[in-house]
N, C-alpha and C positions, 0 to 999 in steps of 0.2 A: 383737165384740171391739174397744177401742176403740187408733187408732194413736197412741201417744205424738207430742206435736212436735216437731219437728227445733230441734235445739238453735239455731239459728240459720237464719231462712228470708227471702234477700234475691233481690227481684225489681225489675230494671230502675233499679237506685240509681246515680244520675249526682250530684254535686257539685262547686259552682266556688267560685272563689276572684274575682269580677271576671271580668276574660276568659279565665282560667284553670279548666281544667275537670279536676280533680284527680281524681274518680275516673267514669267513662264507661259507663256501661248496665251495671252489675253484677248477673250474676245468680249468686247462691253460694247450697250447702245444707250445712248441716254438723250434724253425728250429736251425740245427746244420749251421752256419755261419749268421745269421742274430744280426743286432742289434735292440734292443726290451729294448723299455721304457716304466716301470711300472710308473704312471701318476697319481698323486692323490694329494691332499692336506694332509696337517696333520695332523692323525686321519685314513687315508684311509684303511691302512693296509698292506701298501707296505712294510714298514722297519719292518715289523713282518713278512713278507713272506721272507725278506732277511735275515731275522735271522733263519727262518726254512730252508733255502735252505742251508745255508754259515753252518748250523751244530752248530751254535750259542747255539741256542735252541731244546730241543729235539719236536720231533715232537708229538701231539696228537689227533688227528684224521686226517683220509685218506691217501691219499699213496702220495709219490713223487720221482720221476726216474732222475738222470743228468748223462745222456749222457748213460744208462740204468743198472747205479746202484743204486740201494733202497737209500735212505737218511737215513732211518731208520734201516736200517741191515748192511749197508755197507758201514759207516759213513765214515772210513778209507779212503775204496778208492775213496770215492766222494770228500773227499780234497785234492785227490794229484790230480784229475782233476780240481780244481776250482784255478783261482785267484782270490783274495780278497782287495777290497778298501774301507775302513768303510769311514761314515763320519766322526767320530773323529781320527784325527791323530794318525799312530801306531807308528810312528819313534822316535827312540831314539837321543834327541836334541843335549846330550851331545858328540855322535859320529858323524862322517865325514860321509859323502853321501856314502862313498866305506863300511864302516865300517859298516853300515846298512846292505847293497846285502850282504856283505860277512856272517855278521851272520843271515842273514834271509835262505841264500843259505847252509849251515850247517842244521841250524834245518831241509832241507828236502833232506838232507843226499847229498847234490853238494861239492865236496870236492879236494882239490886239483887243477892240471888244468883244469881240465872242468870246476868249479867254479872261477877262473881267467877268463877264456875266457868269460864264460858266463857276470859275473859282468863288463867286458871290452864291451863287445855285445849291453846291456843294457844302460851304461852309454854313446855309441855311441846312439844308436837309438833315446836315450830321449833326445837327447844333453844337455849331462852331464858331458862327460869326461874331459872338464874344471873345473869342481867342485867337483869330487871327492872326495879333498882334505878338502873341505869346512865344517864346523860343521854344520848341520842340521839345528841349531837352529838360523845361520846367515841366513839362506834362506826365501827368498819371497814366499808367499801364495802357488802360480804358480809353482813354484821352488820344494817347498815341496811336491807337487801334483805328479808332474812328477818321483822323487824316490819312493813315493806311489806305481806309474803306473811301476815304473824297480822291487823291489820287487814284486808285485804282478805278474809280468809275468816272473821272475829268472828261474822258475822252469820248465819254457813249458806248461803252464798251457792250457787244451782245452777252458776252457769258465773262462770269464773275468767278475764279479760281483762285481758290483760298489754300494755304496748305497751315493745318492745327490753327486756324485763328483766333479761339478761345485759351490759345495758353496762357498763361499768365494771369488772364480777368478774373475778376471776380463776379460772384454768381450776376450782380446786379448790370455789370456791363455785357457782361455773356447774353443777358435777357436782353439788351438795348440792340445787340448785335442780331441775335434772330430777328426783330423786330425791322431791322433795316433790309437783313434779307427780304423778309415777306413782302417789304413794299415795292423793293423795285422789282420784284417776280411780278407782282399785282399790277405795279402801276408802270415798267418801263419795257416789261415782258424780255429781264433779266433772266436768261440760264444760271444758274446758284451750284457751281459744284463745290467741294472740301473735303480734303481729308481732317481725319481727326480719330484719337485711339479713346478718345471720352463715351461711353454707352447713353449713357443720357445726352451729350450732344446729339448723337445718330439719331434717335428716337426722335428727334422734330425733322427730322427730313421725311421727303415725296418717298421714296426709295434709296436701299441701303445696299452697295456693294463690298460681302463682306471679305478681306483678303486673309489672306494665312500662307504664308513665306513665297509668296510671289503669284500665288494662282488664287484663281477665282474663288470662295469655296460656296457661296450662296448671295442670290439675288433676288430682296423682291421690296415690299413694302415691309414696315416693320409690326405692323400689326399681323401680317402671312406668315413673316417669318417667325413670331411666336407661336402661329397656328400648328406649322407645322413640327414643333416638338408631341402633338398629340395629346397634352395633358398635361397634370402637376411632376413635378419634379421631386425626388425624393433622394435626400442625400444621407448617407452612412459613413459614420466613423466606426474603423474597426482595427485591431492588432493583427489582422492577417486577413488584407483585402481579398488576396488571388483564392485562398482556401472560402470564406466566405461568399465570394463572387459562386462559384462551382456549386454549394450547397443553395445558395437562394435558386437558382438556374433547376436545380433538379428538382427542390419542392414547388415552386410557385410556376415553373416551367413560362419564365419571364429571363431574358439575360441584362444584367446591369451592366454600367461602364465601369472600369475601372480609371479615375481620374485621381494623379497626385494622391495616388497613397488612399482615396475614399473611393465608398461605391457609390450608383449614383440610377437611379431607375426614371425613368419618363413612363407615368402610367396614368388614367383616366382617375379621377376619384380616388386620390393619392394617399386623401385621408382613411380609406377606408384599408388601406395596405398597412397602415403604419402598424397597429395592434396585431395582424397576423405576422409581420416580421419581428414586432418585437416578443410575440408571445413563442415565435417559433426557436429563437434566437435570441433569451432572454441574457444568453452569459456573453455572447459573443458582440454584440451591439454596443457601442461606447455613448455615440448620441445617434438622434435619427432627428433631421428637419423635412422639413414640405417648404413648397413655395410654388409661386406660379411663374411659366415661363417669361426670363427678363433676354433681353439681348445676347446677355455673358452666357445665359444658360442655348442658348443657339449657336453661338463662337464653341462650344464646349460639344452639341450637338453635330455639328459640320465636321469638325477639325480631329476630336477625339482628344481637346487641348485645354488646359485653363490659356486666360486673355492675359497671360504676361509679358511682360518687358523682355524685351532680347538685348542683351549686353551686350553682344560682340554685333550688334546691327547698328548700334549707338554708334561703335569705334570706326564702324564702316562710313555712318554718314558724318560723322565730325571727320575723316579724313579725306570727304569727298566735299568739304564746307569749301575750301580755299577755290577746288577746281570750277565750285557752282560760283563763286563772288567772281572770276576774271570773265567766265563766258559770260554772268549778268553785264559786266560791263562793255565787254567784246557786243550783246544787243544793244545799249545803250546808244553805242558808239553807230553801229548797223542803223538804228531809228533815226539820230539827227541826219547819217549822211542820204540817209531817202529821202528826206523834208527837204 
């Protein structure tokens, strides 16, 4: 019996920037039908592992398999399996919603009626075929998202790679958008991967790989990875964390984190803590909440980090935007001359 390939099979993928080492020995597997959300802030090294998979970028060190062909030897055929959604818009403003499918459906050689039916297929499934006719650049956020979603699937594509696809949406098209995932996993037994730095996005994925400045830092489902914080989450405002951190440590013989300036306890029955810390520690305590493990409280658990924005990771990839636009077109150019 022969085993299917893993929709995505990466071993020991490092990538830099210069002296910058964006993503660091990665080794990830990920399941042929499942959706899987790469999970990071930015900086993490997610949209540099989407630009090693997507063929973006050449690869340099380790190996990477989609759907078990090389990335690196057999770049070809790994784009006529993938669909692709950047975050910055690929569509041509000045053409009609139809006029996009039909030349996206050319460049990967769909011609004639198959390519009618197809762009007909798509503009039904997205509900589009009211808009067809519509220039591009008359359309909503949402709108636009969704021809995104019809070329990137024109072709049949097995696995669907998104990079941040809910930016910009609004909640209501963000719902329409999971909704389109679910079906072609359901019904065309699409691979669904995406990056994305939203917690509530992550939270509807199969499994969650979460990153933190280029390496791994945890892998599972998102209901496992709440499990394992062990309990409620107890966080502390106080004027002198390091001094209070040491005192809770020696009476309750529990060690908290120290996070940004608060303390921060993961304990069983969290409620039942709160009245001995604060009766132990009545002057020293500013506020004290509870809650129960969310995502952020796991990214904070893994990393020893709050989930924020990295500045100078911005500056890196808006100076890396020009060099991604010429090799997209340098592919463009690679796909008509194989047709």
């Amino acid at each position: 019996m022969t085993t299917s390939p893993a929709a995505i099979e990466i071993s020991h993928l490092s990538h830099r920037y210069g002296d910058h080492e964006a993503v660091r020995d990665l080794t990830l597997s990920l399941m042929q039908g499942e959706i899987f959300a790469l999970l990071g802030p930015n900086g993490s090294g997610k949209t540099t592992l989407f630009r090693v998979l997507s063929t973006l970028i050449p690869m340099q060190e380790g190996a990477a398999h989609i759907l078990g062909f090389d990335v690196r030897r057999e770049s070809d055929a790994v784009r006529r399996q993938l669909g692709v959604v950047f975050q910055a818009p690929s569509l041509d403003k000045k053409l009609t919603v139809a006029e996009n499918l039909i030349h996206f459906g050319r460049l990967y050689g769909v011609l004639g009626r198959e390519l009618k039916a197809r762009v007909d297929e798509m503009l039904a499934r997205l509900g589009l075929a009211d808009r067809q006719r519509d220039l591009v650049e008359k359309l909503s956020g949402g709108l636009r998202r969704r021809v995104e979603l019809a070329k990137a699937m024109l072709h049949r594509p097995r696995l669907l790679l998104l990079d941040e696809p809910s930016t910009g949406l609004d909640p209501a098209a963000r719902s329409d958008l999971w909704q389109y995932f679910n079906r072609v996993r359901s019904e065309d037994g699409v691979t669904v991967v995406l990056t994305t730095h939203l917690l509530d996005e992550a939270e509807r994925a199969d499994r969650i790989a979460i990153m933190h400045r280029g390496r791994l830092a945890a892998l599972d489902t998102p209901t496992a990875l709440r499990a394992a914080i062990g309990g409620d989450t107890v966080t502390i405002r106080t004027g002198d964390a390091h001094d209070l951190d040491s005192q809770i440590a020696l009476k309750f013989n529990v060690q908290p984190m120290i996070v940004d300036g608060t303390l921060r306890l993961e304990l069983p029955n969290g409620h039942e803590w709160i009245p001995q810390l604060v009766e132990a520690f009545p002057d020293r305590i500013e506020s004290i909440t509870l809650g129960k493990p969310t995502l952020e409280d796991v990214f904070i658990h893994v990393t020893g980090h709050q989930f924020w924005t990295n500045d100078s990771a911005d500056e890196r990839d808006r100076q890396t935007t020009h060099d991604e636009t010429k090799t997209r077109r340098h592919r463009d150019k690679e796909t008509r001359g194989s047709d």
